[in-house]
C-alpha positions as CSV (number, residue, x, y, z in Angstrom):
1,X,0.0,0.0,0.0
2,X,1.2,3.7,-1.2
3,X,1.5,5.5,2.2
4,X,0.3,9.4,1.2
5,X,2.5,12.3,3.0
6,X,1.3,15.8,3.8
7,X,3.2,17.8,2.0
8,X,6.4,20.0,3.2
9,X,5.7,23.2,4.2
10,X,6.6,25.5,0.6
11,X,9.3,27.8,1.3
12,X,9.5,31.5,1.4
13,X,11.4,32.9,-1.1
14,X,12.6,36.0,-2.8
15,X,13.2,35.9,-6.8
16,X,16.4,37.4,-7.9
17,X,16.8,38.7,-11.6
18,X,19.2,41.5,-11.3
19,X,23.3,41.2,-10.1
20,X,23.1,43.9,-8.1
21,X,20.4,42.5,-5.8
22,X,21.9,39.5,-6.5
23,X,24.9,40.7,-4.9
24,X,23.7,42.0,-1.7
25,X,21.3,39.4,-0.9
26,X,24.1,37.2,-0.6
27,X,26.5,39.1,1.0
28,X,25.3,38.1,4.3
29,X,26.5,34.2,3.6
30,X,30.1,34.5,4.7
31,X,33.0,31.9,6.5
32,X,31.6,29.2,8.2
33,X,28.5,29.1,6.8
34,X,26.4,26.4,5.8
35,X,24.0,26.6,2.7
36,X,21.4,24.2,1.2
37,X,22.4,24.4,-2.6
38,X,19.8,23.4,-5.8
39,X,19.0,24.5,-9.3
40,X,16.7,24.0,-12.0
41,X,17.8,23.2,-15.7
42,X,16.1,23.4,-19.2
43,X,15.6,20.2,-20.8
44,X,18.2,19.4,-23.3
45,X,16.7,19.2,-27.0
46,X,20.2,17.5,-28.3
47,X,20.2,14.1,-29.1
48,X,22.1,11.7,-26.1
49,X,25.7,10.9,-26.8
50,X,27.5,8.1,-26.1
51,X,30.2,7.8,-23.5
52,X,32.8,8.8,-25.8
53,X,31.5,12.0,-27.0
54,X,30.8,12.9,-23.5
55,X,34.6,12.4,-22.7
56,X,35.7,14.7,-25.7
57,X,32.9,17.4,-24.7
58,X,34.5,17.0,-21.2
59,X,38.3,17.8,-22.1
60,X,37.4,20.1,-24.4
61,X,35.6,22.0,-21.6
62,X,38.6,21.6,-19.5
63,X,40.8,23.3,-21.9
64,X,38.9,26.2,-22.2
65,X,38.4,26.7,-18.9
66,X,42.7,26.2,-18.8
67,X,43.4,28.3,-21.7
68,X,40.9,30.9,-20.3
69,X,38.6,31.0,-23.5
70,X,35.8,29.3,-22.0
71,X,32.5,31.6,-22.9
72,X,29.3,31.2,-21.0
73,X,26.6,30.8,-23.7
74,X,23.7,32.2,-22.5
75,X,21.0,31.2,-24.9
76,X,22.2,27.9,-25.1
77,X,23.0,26.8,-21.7
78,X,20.4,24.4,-20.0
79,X,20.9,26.2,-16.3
80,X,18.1,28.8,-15.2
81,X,17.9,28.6,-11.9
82,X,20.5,28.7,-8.9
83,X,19.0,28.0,-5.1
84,X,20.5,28.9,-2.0
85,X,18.3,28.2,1.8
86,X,20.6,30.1,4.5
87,X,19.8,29.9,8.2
88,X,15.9,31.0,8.6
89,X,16.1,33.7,5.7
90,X,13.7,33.5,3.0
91,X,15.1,31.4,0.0
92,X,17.4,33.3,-2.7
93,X,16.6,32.0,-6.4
94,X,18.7,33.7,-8.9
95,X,18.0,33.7,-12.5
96,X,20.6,33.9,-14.3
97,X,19.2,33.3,-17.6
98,X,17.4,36.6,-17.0
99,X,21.0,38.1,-15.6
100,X,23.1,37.2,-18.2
101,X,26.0,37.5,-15.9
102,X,27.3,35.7,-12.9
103,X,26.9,37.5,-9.8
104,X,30.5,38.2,-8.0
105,X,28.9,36.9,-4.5
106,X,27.4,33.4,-5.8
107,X,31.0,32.7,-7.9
108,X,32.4,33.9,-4.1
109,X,30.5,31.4,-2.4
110,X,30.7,28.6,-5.1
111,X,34.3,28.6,-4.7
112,X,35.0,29.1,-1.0
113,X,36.1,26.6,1.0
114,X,34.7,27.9,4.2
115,X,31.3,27.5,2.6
116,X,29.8,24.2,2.9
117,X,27.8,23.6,0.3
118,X,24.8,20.8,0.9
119,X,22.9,19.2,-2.2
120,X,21.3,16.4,-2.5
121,X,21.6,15.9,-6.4
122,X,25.1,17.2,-5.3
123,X,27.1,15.0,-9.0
124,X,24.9,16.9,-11.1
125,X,24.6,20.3,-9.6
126,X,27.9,20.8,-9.1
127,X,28.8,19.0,-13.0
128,X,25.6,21.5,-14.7
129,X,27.6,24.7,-12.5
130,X,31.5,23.7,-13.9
131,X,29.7,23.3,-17.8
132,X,27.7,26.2,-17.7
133,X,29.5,28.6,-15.7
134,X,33.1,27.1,-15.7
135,X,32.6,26.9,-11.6
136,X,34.4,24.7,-9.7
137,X,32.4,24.4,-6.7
138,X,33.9,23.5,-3.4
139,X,33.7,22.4,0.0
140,X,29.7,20.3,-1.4
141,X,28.1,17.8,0.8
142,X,26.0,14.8,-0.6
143,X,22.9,15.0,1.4
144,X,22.2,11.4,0.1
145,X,25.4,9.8,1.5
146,X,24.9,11.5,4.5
147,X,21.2,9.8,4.8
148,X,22.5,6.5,3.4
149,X,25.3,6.2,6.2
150,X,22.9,7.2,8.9
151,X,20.2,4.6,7.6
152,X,22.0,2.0,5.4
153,X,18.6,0.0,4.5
154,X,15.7,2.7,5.0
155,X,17.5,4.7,3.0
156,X,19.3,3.3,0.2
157,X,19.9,4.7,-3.4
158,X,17.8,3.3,-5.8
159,X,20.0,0.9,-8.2
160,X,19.4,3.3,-11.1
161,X,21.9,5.6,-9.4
162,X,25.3,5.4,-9.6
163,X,26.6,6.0,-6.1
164,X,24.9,4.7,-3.1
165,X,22.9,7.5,-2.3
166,X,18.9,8.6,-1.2
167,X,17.0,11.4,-3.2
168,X,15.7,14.2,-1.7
169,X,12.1,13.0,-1.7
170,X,12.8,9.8,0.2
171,X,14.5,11.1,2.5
172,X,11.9,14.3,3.4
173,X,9.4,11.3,3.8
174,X,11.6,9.1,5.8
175,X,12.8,12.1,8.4
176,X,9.3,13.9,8.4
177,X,6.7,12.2,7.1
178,X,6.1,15.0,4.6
179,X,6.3,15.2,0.5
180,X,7.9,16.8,-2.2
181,X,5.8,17.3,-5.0
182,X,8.2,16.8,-8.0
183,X,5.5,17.6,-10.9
184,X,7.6,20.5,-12.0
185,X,10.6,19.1,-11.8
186,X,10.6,18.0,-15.0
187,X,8.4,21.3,-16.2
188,X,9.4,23.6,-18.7
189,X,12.2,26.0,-17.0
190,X,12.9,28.0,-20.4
191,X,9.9,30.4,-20.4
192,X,8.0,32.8,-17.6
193,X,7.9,30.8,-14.8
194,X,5.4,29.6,-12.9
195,X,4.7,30.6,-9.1
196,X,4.4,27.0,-8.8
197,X,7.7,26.1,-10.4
198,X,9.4,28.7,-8.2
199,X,7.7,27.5,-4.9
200,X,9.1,24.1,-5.6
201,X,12.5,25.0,-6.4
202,X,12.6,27.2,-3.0
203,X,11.1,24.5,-0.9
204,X,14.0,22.0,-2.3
205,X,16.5,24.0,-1.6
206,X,14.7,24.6,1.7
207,X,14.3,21.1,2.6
208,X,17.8,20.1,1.7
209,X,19.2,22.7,4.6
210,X,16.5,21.2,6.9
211,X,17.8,17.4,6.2
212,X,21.2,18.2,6.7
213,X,20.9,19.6,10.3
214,X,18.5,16.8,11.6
215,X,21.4,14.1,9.8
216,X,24.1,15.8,11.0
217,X,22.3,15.5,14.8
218,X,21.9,11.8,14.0
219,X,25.2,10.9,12.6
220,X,26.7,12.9,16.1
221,X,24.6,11.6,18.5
222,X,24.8,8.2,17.1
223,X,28.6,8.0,17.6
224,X,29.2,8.2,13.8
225,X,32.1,10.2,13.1
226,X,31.3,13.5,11.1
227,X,33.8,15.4,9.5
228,X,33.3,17.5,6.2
229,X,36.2,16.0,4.8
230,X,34.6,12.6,4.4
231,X,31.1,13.8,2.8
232,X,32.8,15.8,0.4
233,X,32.2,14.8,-3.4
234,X,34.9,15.1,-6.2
235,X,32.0,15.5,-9.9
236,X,34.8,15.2,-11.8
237,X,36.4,11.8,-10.5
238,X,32.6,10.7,-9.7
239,X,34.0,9.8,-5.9
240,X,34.1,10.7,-2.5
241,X,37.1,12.8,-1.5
242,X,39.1,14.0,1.3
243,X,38.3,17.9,1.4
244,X,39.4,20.4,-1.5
245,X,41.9,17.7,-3.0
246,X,42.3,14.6,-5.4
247,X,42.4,11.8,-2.1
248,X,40.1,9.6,-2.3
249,X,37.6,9.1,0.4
250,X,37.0,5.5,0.4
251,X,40.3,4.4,1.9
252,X,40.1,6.7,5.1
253,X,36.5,4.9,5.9
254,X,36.6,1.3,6.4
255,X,33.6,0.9,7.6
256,X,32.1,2.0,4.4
257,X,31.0,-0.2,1.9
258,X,30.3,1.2,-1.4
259,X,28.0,-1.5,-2.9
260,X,26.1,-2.2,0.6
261,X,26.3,0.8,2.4
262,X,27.4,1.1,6.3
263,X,29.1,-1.6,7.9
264,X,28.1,-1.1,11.6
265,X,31.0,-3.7,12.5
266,X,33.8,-1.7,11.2
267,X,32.2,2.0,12.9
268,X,34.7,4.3,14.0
């Protein structure tokens, strides 16, 4: 039987189509400080290509972003929308299709590495930000591992994924017993948007900050050891890493086992 969740309470949130507000808005998010990180992409028209074509699109983006010739192309770029949930504070969404520019504060934050960043979809955020942007973001938290560590079977990664992690909506119903409508998820993010398609992206954004502070609580006070250095995830290596280098996380952990999940025998 289909058990039927209330849904999550919709976030407040304030649209943000110009730099300059842009800009101040986020000012306020500084060292230290932990954000809940989403976006929203257009739907790719293109045709899928095969693993090998991904590879060359992939160096070649790489050596533009080396050479220093890499462009943002604004009308063809699938990202439109950029989320960020800080403390109690109404939810910033920044549309940067409708900016055509990156605002100096997000790049700021992106980058630091006294910012965590938490996502939940954190490979392909932080892959869509380093194509379209050329933004290496780092110092991001995978919400899913954090959720999959701190319940191995409730809340496992479906075996579509490729890393052993929870979405966002199982694990909103799992912590509160509430749902995340994902209807416009897969909407139509190119034209006016929606109230509706707004109130969603907040309220994931919102949710994700939410998760992380009652898994971060259960991971402490469960004796699990919690360091940002181990949640961290490299989206160009496709692994865990040890924090804001190429070290790969899986070593330091033996009590994690990627194809099963925790090994409560081996916990530190």
């Amino acid at each position: 039987m289909t058990t039927h969740f209330p849904p999550f309470q919709p976030a407040e949130f304030k649209l943000v189509t110009s730099v300059e507000e842009a800009d101040s808005r986020l000012s306020v998010i500084g060292r230290g400080a932990v954000i809940g990180l989403d976006i929203e992409s257009r739907l790719s028209k293109e045709p899928s290509k095969t693993d090998s074509e991904k590879k060359k699109t992939k160096l070649a983006h790489a050596a533009a972003l080396e050479s220093g010739t890499f462009q943002i192309s604004w009308d063809t770029m699938l990202l439109r929308l950029v989320q960020i949930s800080y403390k109690d504070n109404p939810v910033i969404v920044l549309d940067l299709f409708m900016m055509r520019e990156v605002p100096r504060a997000l790049r700021r934050i992106l980058t630091a590495s006294d910012i965590i960043k938490v996502a939940a979809g954190v490979n392909c955020d932080l892959t869509r930000l380093w194509y379209d942007l050329g933004i290496e973001t780092k110092s991001a938290m995978s919400l899913g591992l954090m959720a999959s560590i701190a319940y191995p079977e409730e809340l496992a990664a479906a075996p579509s994924f490729t890393c052993p992690e929870a979405g966002l909506s199982s694990i909103v119903e799992y912590l509160f017993n509430r749902s995340i409508n994902k209807n416009d998820a897969v909407s139509d993010w190119s034209g006016e948007l929606r109230q509706e398609q707004l109130t969603y992206a907040a309220t994931d954004a919102r949710a994700t900050l939410v998760a992380y502070d009652v898994l971060r609580y259960i991971l402490r006070h469960n004796g699990y050891y919690f360091s940002v250095d181990w949640f961290s995830w490299d989206y160009h290596a496709g692994h865990r890493v040890n924090h804001n280098t190429t070290e790969k996380w899986d070593h330091q952990c033996p009590w994690w086992v990627k194809e099963v999940g925790y090994d409560a025998t081996k916990r530190v």
